[in-house]
N, C-alpha and C positions, 0 to 999 in steps of 0.2 A: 736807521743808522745809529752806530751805537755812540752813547757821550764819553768824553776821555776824562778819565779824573783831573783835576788840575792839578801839576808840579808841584811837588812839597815845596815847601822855601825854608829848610835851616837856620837857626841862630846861629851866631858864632861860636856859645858855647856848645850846642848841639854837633858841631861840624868839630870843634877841640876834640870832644871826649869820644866821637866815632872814630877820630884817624888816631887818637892815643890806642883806643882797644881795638881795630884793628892792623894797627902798626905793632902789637906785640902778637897779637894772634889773628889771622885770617880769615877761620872761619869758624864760629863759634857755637856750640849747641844751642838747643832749642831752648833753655832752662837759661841759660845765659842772654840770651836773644831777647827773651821774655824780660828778666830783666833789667838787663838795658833801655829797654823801650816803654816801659815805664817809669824810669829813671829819668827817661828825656822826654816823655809824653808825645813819642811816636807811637806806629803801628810796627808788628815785629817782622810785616814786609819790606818798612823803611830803614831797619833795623838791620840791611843787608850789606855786604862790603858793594855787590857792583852798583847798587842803587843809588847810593849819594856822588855828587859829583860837584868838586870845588871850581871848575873853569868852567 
């Protein structure tokens, strides 16, 4: 059986500046994605618009 990663958990700054940059743009290149995600010290699969979820 295979193990499930366990659910990121977001900061709140983390959670601002993803719905800031993808409230201006949706879906963002892979250069952009890149960094972002080191900007927030995620991965630039968490880095995704359907990935994060505030509710």
């Amino acid at each position: 059986m295979r193990t499930r990663k366990p659910r990121t958990k977001y900061t709140h700054e983390q959670l601002r500046r993803l719905l800031d940059v993808f409230s201006q743009r949706q879906y963002l290149d892979l250069t952009e994605r890149s960094k972002l995600a080191v900007e927030l010290g995620l991965t630039q699969t968490q880095v995704s618009p359907g990935l994060f979820c505030i509710w």
